[in-house]
N, C-alpha and C positions, 0 to 999 in steps of 0.2 A: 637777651636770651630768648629764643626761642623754645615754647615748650608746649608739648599735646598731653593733655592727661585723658587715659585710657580706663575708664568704668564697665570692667567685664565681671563677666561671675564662673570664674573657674570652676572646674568640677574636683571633690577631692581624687587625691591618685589616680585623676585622669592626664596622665601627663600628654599624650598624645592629643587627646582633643584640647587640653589649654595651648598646648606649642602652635595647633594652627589658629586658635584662638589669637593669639601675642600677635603670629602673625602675618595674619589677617590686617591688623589695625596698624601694621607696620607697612599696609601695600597703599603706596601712592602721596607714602610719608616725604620730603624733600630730607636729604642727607645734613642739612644744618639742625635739623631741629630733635630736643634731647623728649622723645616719649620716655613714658611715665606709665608705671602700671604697680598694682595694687601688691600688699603684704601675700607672700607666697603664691602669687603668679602661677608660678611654673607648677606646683604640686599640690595647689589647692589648700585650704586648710578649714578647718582644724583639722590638725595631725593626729592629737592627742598620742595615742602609744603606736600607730603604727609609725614614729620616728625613730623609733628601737630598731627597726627593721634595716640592715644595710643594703639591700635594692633599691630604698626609697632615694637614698644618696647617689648611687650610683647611675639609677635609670635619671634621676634628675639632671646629672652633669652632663647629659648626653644632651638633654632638651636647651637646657645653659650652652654647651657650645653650638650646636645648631641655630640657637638666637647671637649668639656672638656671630656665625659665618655670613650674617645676615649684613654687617659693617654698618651699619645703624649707630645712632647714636640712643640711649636708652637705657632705664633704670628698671631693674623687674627684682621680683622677690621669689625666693627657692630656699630649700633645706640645704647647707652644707656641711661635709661630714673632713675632718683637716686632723693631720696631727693633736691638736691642742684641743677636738670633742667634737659634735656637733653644733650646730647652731644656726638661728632663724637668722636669714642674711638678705640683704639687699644687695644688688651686683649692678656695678654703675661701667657701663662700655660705652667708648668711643672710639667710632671708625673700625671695630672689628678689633680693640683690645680692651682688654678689662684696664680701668682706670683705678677704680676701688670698693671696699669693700664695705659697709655698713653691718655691721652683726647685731642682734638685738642685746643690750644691755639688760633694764628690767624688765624681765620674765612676766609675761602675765600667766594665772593658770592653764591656761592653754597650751603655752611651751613647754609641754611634759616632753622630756626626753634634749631637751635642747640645756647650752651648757650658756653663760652670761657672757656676754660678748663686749664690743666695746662704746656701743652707743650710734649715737650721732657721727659723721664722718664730715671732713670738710675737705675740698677739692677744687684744686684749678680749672676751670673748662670755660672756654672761649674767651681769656681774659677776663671772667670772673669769678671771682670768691662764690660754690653755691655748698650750702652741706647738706643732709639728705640722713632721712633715719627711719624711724618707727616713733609713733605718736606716744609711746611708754616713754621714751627717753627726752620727747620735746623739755620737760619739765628739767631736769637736771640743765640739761644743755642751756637753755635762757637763765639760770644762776648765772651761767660765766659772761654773756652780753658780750658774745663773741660778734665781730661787726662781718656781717655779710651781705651778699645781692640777691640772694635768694634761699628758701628754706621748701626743700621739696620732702614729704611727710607722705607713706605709703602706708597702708592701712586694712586692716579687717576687722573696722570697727559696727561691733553688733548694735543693732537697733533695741532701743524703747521708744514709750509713749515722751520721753522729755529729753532724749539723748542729744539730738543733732542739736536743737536748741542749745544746749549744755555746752557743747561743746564748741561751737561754733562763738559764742561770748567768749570762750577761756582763748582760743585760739589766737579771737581778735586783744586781746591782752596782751600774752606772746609775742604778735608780729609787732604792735607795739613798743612794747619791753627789748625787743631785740631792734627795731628799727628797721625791719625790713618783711620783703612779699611772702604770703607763705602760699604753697599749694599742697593742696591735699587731696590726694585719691585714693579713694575706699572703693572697695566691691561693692557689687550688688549679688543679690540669692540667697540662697538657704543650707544649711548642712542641718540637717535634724527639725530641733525647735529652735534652733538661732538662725535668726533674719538678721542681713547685713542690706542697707536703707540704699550704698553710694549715697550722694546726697554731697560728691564731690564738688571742693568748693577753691576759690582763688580771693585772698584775700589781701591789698597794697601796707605798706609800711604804714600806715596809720589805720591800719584797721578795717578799712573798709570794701565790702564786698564787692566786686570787681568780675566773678565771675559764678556762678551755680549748678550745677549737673539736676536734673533730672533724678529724681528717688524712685528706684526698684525699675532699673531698666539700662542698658547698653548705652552705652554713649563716650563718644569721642571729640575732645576740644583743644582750640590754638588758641595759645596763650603770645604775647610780645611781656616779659615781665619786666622789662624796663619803660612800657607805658601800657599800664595795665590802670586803667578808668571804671568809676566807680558804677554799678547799678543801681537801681532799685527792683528786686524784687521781692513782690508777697509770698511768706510760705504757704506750703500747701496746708489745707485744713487737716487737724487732727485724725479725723474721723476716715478721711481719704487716706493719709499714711496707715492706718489700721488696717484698713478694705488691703489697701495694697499689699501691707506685707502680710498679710493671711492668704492673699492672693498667690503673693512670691512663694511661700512655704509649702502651702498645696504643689504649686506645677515643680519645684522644683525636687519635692519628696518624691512625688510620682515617677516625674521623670530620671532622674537620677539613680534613681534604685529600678528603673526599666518595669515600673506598674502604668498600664496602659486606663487600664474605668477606675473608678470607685465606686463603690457602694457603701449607703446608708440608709438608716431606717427614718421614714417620715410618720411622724407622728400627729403634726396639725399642730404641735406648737411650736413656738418662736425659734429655740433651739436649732433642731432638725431643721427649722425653715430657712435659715441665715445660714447656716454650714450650707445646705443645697443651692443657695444661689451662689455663693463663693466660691464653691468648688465648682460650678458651672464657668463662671469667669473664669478658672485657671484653669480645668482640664477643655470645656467644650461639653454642650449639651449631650452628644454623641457620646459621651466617657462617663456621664454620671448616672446613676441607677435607683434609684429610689424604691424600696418595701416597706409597704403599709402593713402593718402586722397586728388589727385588731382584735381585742378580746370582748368578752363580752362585758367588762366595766368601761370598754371606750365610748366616751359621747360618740352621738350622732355626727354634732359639729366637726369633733373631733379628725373622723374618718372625709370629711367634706374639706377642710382645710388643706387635711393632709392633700387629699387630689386636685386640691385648687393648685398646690404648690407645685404639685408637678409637673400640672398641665401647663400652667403660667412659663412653666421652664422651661418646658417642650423635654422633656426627661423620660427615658423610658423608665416604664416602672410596673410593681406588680403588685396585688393583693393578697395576702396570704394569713386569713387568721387563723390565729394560734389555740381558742376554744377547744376543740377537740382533742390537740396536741397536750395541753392543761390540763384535758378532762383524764385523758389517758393515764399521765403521770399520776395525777392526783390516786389516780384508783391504785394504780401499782404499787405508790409509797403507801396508801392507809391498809394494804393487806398484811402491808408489814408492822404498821404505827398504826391500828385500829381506832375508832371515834376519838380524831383528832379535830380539835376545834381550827379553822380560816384563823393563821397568824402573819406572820412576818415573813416564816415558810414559804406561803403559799404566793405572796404578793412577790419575790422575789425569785420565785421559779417563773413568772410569766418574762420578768426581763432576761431570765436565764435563756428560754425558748425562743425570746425573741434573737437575742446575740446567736444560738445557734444556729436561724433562720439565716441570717444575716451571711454568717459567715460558709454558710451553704453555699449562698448566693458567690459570695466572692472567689469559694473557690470550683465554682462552676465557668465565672467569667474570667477568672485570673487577675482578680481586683483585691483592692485594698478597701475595708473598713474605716469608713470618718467616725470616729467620736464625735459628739454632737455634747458631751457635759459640759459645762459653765465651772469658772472660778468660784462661785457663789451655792454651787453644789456641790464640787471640790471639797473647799474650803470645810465644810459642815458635815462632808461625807452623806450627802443628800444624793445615794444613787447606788445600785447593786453590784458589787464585784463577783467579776464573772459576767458581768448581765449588761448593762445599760454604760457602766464606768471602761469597758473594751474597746478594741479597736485596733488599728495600724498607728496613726497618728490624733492627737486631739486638739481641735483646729481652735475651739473656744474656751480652752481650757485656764486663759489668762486674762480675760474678759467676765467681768463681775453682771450678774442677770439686768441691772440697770442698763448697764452698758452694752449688752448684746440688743438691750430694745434701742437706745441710741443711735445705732449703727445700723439697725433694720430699717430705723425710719430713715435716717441718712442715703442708704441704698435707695429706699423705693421713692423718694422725694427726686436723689437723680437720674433717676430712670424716667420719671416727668418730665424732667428738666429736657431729656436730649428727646423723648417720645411726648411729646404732649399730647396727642391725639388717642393714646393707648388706653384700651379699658380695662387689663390688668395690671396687675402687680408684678413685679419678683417675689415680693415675700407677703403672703396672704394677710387682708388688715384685719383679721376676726384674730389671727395666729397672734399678732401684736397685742390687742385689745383682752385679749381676753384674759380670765385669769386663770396663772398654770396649773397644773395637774399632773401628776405621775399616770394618774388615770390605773393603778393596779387594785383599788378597793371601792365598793359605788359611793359617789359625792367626796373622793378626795382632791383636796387642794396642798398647795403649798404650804399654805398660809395656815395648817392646821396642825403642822410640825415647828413653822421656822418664822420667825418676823415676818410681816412685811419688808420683800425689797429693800426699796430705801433704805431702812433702820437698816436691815441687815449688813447690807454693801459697806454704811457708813464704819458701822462695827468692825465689818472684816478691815477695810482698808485704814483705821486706825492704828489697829493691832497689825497685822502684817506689812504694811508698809512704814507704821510711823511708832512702832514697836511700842504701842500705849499701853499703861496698863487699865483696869478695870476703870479703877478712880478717874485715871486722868480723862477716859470716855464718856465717862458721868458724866465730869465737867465741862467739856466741850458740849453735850446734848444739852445742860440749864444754860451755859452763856447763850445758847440760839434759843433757849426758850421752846425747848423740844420737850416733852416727857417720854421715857425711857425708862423702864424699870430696872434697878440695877441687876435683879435679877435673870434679866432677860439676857443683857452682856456678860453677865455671868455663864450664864446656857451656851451663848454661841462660841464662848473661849474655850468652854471646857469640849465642846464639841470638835472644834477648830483641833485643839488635844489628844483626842483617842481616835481620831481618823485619821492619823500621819499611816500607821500600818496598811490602811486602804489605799492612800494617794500613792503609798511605792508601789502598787503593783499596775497603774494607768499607765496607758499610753505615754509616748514623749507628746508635751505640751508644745506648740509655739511661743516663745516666749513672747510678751510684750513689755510687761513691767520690767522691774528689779526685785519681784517678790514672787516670781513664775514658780509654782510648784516642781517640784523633779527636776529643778533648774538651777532655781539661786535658794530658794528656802531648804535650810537643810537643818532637821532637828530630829531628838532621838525618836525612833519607833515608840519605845516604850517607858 
């Protein structure tokens, strides 16, 4: 059999621009060969509730028979809406008829509005046994150890830091366990904070890799799966999938949603610094905007960082301090609240003035707002709502502050790599080095609220990923021979605690984990 898997990134309820998307990848195709294209193709997804809608059905069967007049041979994914409910469906045509049908069986949350269907489907085509589904349903289907010639698996499966890994072991199990080639094609792009990797793969009856797609990017391949030979390739580094899908997320929220620049605010530390060059990669120097928004407890450095970053990026940008603006407020609130002592007040109006500055900006340019907060401030509530925790979307929001220095050095190492001759940076090395500051009171640090980093990070990712309690983080700090006060992990749980109320009011996060705030962790406000 021949087969082409098609790695697009539909847009949601863009049906028009996915139909010349499908096909596009259909021109120059030969009529023997059965293309292959990803879980809801035709209408994008997630649906979530707008599958309640009977347009969505309707304008879809139009895009569906249009791909059927095409006499193609070809397997694509669409909402349909039938006597017996709706449902998330896969549509298998050959030669300009519908052959069959695959409906999704088990629902994942996603399939709000869709009714259970009947799984996995199996089908005569060219003399071979192949069946074809959705990757919820792989698992039931290999109980029965039905014997086939092929298993084609269409997909919108969302990224993590450990997914494709994950899955790709289980997969190779399956084609084993069944005895036969599996292909798998996933999208690529973004709807919100879920990144989908592709990272579409073909793999022979015993398991082995045989063919790989390219992560966070288009691409189209021919398969022979009746002598489908084995590769070797290296995956790609961790740190690289990161870059990328923060990359994917940006261009595709911008664009998507028809927002042309961004704007944020550069501060001079690592933060601000790493969101600015990422959003450079995905929108274009040209689209990004940088505001220095100094007060008068900003270092020196501070302000010099900041402009290191933006010159290094070639980014227009401006200077705007906020002093006067501070001074102002301050006077007007103590006429009202006389000899009030510099508190928490006062330190959190400056990121208030800043976010309004900000958002000046953006809607002067017709931009969106980057969030620049960290998982590790998140997490601790280490940041002003209203003020600093604001935005359109929040690009670092699933990245713990170890890990945004990680991935800053990662950046600017390959930016060496392809520039060697270069004498700056992307991401300024003072921004890295040095130690953070909110910089809203004179000689504050991090470090004089919240752990040190490390400790911190370890803490958090204990307890939110590996759902620890206090004791059992103890224990893990004496097995390494770390000291930790228990008190300390105390502090950060109970913080972790009364700042759920904060986190639902941020931005959509990009997810990366399985412990993405406003994503997958979901616990009571109060």
């Amino acid at each position: 059999m021949k087969i082409q898997i098609n790695q697009i990134n539909p847009k949601t309820l863009g049906l028009d621009y996915n139909k010349e998307l499908i096909a596009d990848c259909l021109k120059g195709v030969n009529t023997d060969v059965l293309s292959i294209f990803p879980e809801l193709s035709v209408s994008g997804g997630m649906l979530f509730n707008a599958s309640s809608y009977n347009d969505l059905y309707s304008n879809s069967m139009m895009v569906c028979q249009s791909l059927i007049e095409e006499k193609r041979d070809l397997i694509f994914g669409t909402p349909i809406q039938s006597s017996e409910g709706c449902f998330n469906s896969l549509v298998m045509v050959e030669g300009g008829e519908v052959l069959a049908l695959s409906t999704k069986k088990n629902l994942s949350p996603f399939d709000i509005g869709f009714q259970q269907g009947g799984g996995i489907e199996l089908v005569k085509y060219n003399n071979h046994t192949l069946a074809f589904g959705f990757l919820e349903d792989l698992e039931e289907f290999a109980k029965d150890k039905i014997q086939t010639d092929l298993i084609v698996i269409c997909s919108n499966y969302i990224y993590n830091q450990s997914s494709q890994k994950d899955l790709f072991e289980q997969m190779v199990i399956w084609a084993r366990t069944l005895n036969a080639p599996i292909a798998f094609c996933n999208r690529y792009g973004a709807e919100g904070g879920y990144v989908f990797s592709g990272g579409s793969f073909v793999i022979n009856r015993k398991g082995e890799l045989c063919g790989l797609f390219s992560g966070f990017s288009q691409e189209s391949k021919s398969f022979e799966s009746l002598t489908l030979k084995p590769i070797v390739q290296n995956p790609t580094p961790k740190l690289q999938n990161i870059h990328d899908a923060l990359t994917t997320a940006i261009k595709d929220y911008f664009q998507k949603n028809g927002i042309k620049k961004a704007v944020l605010g550069l501060s001079g530390g690592i933060d601000s610094a790493l969101v600015a060059a990422i959003a450079v990669r995905a929108l274009g120097k040209e689209n990004v905007i940088g505001i220095l928004m100094p007060s008068e407890y900003s270092s020196e450095h501070s302000v010099e960082d900041a402009l290191s970053s933006a010159k290094n990026l070639e980014i227009e940008h401006y200077i705007v301090p906020i002093k006067d603006m501070f001074n102002q407020c301050s006077t007007t609130y103590n006429e009202v609240l006389p000899n009030q002592s510099f508190n928490i007040a006062e330190e959190n109006l400056q990121s208030r003035l800043r976010m309004i500055t900000l958002m000046w900006f953006a809607n002067k340019f017709g931009a969106g707002v980057l969030n620049t907060t960290n998982k590790s401030e998140a997490a601790v509530g280490y940041g002003t709502i209203y003020g600093d925790t604001s935005g359109a979307i929040s690009i670092i929001a699933d990245l713990y502050k170890t890990e945004v220095w990680e991935l800053s050095k990662y950046i600017n190492n390959q930016f060496l790599e392809e520039n060697p001759s270069s004498t700056t940076l992307p991401i300024p090395e003072n921004s890295i080095t040095k130690a953070p500051s909110a910089e809203l009171r004179p000689g504050q640090k991090d470090t004089d609220s919240l752990p040190d980093y490390p400790i911190l990070d370890r803490i958090l990712k204990e307890y939110l990923e590996n759902c620890k309690t206090t004791e059992e983080i103890l224990n893990d700090f004496e097995k390494d021979s770390l000291h930790v006060e228990k008190q300390t992990i105390e502090k950060v749980i109970r913080l972790v605690k009364i700042n759920e109320w904060k986190r639902r009011q941020c931005p959509t996060a990009i997810k990366l984990t399985n412990s993405c705030f406003g994503i997958d962790r979901k616990v009571p406000i109060s």
